[in-house]
N, C-alpha and C positions, 0 to 999 in steps of 0.2 A: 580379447579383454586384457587390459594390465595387467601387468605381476605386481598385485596389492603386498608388496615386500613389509615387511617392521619397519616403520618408522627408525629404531634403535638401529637397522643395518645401518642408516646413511649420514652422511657427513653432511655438515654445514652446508644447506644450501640445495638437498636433496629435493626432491619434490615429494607435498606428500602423497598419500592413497588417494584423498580424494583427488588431488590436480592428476595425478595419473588415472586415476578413471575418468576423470573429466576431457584427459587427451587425449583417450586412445579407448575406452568402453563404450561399443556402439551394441552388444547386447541384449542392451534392457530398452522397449523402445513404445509407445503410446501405444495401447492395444485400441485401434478405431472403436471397432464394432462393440465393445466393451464400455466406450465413451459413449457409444450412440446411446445404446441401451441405458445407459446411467442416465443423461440427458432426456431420453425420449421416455420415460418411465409409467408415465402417465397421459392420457389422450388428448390432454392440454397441453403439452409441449412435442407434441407428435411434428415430425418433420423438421424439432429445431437443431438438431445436429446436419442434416443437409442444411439447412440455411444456411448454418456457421459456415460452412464449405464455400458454401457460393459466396457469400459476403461479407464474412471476416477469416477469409482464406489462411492469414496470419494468426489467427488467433492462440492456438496450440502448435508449440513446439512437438517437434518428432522423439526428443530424447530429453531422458530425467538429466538433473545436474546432481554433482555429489560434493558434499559439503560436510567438513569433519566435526565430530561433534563437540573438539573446543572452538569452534567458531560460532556453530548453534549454542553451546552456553554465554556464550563471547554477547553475542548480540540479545539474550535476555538479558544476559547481566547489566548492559548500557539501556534496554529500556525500560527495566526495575529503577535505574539510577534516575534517569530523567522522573517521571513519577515521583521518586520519593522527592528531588529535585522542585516539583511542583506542585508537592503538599506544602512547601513552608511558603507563610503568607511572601513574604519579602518575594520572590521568585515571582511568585505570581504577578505580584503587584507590578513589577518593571515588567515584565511580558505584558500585560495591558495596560501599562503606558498610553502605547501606540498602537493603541486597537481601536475599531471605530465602538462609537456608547452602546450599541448594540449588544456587542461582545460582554459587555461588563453586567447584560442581566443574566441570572441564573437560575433556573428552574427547578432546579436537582439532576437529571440523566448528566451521565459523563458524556455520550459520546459515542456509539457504535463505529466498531472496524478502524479506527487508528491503523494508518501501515507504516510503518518503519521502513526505511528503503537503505540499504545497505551497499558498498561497494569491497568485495573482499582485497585489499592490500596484502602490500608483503608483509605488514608487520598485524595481518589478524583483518576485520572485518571495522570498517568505520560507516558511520550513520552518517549518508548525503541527506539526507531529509525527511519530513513527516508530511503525512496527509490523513485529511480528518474525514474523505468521502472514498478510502481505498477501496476502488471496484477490482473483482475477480476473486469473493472469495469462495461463493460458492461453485464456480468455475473450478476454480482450481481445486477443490475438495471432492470433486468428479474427476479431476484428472487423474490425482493421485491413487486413488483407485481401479485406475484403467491401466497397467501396465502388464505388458508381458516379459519374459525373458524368449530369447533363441533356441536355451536348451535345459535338458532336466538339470543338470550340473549348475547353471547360472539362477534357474528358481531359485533352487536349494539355499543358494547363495542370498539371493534378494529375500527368503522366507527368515533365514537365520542371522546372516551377519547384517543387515541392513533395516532401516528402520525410514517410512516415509516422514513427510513435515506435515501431511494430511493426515488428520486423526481417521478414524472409522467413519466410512459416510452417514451412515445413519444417526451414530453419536453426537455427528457434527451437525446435524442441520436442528437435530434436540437443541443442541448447544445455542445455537442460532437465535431459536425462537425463544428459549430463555432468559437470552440477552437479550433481544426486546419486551419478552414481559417486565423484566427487571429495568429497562430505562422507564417503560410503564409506572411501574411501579415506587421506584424514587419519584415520580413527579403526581400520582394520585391514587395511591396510596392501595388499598384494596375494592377501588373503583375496579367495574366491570371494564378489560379493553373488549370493542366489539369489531372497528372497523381499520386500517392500515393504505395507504396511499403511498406510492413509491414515486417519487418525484425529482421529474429532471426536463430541463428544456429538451422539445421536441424527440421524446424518449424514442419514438419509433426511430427516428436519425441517427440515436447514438451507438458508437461503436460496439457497446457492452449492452446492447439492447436485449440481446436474447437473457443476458444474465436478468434481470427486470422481472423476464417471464417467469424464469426459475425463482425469483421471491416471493411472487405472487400464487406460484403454485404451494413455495413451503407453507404461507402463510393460512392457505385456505386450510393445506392438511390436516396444520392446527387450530380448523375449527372458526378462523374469521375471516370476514370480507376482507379482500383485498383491491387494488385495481392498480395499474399504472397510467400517470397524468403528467402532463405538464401543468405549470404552476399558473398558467393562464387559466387554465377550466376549472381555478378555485375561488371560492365567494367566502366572504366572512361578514355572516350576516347573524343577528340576535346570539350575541354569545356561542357562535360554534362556527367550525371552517367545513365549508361544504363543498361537496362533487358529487355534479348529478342531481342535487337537491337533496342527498344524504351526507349524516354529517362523517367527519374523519376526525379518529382520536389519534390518529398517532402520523404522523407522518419519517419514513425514510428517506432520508436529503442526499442524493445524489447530485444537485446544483452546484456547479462552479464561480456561483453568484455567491459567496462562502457568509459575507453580511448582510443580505437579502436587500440589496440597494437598491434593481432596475426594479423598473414598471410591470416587469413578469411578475415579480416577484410582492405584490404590493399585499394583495392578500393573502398572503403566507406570513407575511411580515407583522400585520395588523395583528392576526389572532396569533403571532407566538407571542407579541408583546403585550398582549390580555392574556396571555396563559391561557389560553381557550384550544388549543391544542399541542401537543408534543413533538416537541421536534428533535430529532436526533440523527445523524450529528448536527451539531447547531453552534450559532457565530461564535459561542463562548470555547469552545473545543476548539475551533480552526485558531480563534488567537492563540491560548496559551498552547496550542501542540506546531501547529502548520506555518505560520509565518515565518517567512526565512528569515526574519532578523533573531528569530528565538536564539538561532544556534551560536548567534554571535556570543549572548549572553553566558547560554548553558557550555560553552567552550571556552570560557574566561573563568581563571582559578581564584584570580583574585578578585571576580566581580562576586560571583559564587559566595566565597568563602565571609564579605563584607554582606552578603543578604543571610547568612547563616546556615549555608548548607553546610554538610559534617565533611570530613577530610576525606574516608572512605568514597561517598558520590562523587566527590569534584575528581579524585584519582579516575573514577572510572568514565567520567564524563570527558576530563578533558586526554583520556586516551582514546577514545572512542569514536570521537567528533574533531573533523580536521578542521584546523585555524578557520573560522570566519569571517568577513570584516565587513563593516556598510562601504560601500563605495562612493567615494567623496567625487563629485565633479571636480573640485578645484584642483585637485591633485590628479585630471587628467592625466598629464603627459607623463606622470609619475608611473600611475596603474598602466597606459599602457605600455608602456616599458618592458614591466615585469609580468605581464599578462599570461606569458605562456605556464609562469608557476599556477595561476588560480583557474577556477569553472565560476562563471558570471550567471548570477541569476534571478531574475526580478524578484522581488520581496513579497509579492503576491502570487507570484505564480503555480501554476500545477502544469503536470501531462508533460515536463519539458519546454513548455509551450518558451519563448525569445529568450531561451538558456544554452551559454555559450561556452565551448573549452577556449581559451584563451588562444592557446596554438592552433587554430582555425578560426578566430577573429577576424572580420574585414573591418577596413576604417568606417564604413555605412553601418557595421551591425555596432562599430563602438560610438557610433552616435546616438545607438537608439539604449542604449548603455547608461550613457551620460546624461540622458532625457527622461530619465523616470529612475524611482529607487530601486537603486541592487543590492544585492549581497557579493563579496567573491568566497569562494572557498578553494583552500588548498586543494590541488588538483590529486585527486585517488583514482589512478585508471581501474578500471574496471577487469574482474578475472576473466576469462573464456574459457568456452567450452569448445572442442573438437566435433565439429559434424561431417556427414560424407555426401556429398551433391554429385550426383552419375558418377562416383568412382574418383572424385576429386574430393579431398580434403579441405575445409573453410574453417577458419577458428570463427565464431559468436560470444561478442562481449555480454557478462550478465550481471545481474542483483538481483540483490533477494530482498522480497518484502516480507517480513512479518506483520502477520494480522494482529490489533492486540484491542481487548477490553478490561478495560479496570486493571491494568498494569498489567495483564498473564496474553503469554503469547495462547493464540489459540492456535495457527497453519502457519510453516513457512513454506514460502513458492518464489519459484524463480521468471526472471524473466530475460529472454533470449536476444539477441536484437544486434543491427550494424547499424553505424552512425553516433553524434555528439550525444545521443539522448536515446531511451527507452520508447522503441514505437513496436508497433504492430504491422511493419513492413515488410519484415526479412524472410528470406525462404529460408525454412526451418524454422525460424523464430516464433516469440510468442511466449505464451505461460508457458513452465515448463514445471513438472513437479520435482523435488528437493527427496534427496535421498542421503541417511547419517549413519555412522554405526548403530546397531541396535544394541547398544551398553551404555 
């Protein structure tokens, strides 16, 4: 393990406790069987930790990452900023500018699971981007609870001086289901919720399928039907959205369809725009948090400060959020020039999905660049973590997502991985849970 030395020993340029446990603490490390159990807890999710094994091999990291905890203040403080940021009307108003009409109705719920996706730099932790349908958090609220140490000395250590990004499991899944009664809630009032639908194209196909099961098992714990669907087996017929020929009060939107456009999606669409069910997160969340042209705005001091944000936010926003810009076609041969300073990223996208580091650009991938709307952003490499594969050392680039409702973070978690973007490929890679001082 490191020699976690005082920060105060080192000079200019030292590394700190956490990047030295990050390079060199292989100690602390998933405890499987402790993950099974957490995952398999109930006779309904029996066998889904081997599943995970066989079929998203990647999904769980082998090791926590550590992360100091002026960085985890670092990265509330920028998403308290944004928030306040998107309480004043003016803010909001230019963020739905350029949202489709969808986005601009409002039903009351904020929005369930906001992630923050962070990349730690040298100068502290900067905000690459938002997502309004962040999967993995009850994943990773099981992870963080599954760890072991080596030895009685290293416990000691992870019992006392360290502190996870995973609250208390059981806390957390109270938490969960109260954050759904409460979107509930903002939108009808002290209406009975009875029933919940988790919904996503072809759920049983998607990567984070098992997580699904895991909603549907919290959901019933507390007492209401659940089910998971695709948005094709929904009818919206006399005033109510139905699956199965029972109706569904509340729907959680895992769809990548973010303004419910295609044909999948027609009646889900119908009754959110009759208010005939609740949806969360929903189109009005994705514009004003998830659209990468937002950062452009919320990274301008002086667009900011002419819509009436206070001085304090715009200091912390625009430290926090590296240079954004749309990408002009006409000033092609401009952009690709200076390409290798920015990360290229369609305006609509998620998952990484045709998002480019500039210094690994092909001329093919800058045509499909210049053929639909981007964003670029200052290039922030990513920190690493140290792993050991048969006896050989690999560094794994990471970020951290914070989970967040109603401006308060609830988990931060890490995510492990090689290559331009965050995938669920890498040996060793995958969630991995977040470890801070515990002060």
């Amino acid at each position: 393990m490191a020699d976690a030395r005082d920060p105060g020993d080192c000079t200019t340029g030292c590394p700190s406790v956490a990047e030295q446990l990050n390079a060199s603490c292989r100690c602390i490390s998933v405890d499987t069987a402790a993950l099974a159990q957490r995952l398999e807890s109930r006779a309904d999710t029996a066998g889904l930790y081997a599943s995970i094994r066989e079929n998203q091999p990647h999904l769980f990291a082998t090791l926590p990452v550590f992360v100091s905890r002026t960085h985890v203040d670092a990265m509330r403080g920028v998403v308290e900023a944004v928030e306040r940021a998107l309480a004043v009307p003016g803010v909001r108003d230019a963020l739905l500018a350029h949202a489709p009409e969808i986005a601009r109705v409002d039903h009351g719920p904020r929005g369930v699971f906001l992630g923050y996706d962070f990349h730690l730099g040298p100068d502290g932790p900067r905000l690459i981007e938002i997502n309004t349908n962040a999967g993995g958090a009850l994943l990773n609220a099981a992870l963080g609870a599954a760890i072991e140490a080596c030895c009685h000395e290293v416990h000691l250590l992870v019992s006392s001086a360290l502190s996870s990004g995973a609250p208390e499991l059981d806390a957390f899944d109270g938490e969960v289901v109260a954050m759904f009664r409460e979107e509930w809630r903002l939108a009808r009032g002290d209406e009975p919720l009875a029933r919940v639908a988790i919904v996503d194209d072809e759920p049983s196909a998607q990567y984070l399928h098992p997580e699904f099961l895991l909603f549907r098992r919290l959901f019933e714990r507390a007492g209401l039907a659940a089910a998971v669907a695709d948005p094709r087996e929904l009818r919206h017929e006399g005033g109510r959205l139905l699956l199965g020929g029972a109706p569904v009060d509340l729907v959680y939107n895992r769809l990548t369809d973010f303004a419910l456009a295609t044909d999948a999606s027609a009646a889900l669409r119908s009754a959110y725009l009759a208010n005939d069910v609740v949806l969360t997160p929903h189109p009005r969340a994705h514009a004003l948090h998830a659209d990468k042209r937002n950062l452009v705005v919320l990274g301008d001091a002086d667009r900011l400060a002419g819509l009436g944000v206070d001085a304090k936010t715009i200091r912390t926003l625009t430290t926090g959020i590296p240079r954004t810009q749309l990408v002009d076609p006409a000033r092609g041969d401009e952009w690709w020039a200076q390409r290798k300073r920015w990360f290229f990223k369609p305006v609509d996208g998620y998952g990484g999905k045709a998002a480019y580091r500039g210094d690994k650009l092909t001329r093919g991938a800058w045509q499909q660049v210049l053929s639909r709307p981007y964003v670029a952003q200052s290039l922030v490499p990513p920190s690493e973590r140290t792993l050991s594969f048969t006896g050989e050392l690999r560094q794994l680039k990471l970020d951290l997502r914070n989970y967040v409702y109603d401006g308060r973070v609830q988990l931060v978690a890490a995510r492990l991985y090689q290559g331009q973007t965050t995938n669920f490929r890498t040996t060793g890679g995958g969630f991995a849970p977040v470890f801070t001082e515990a002060f």
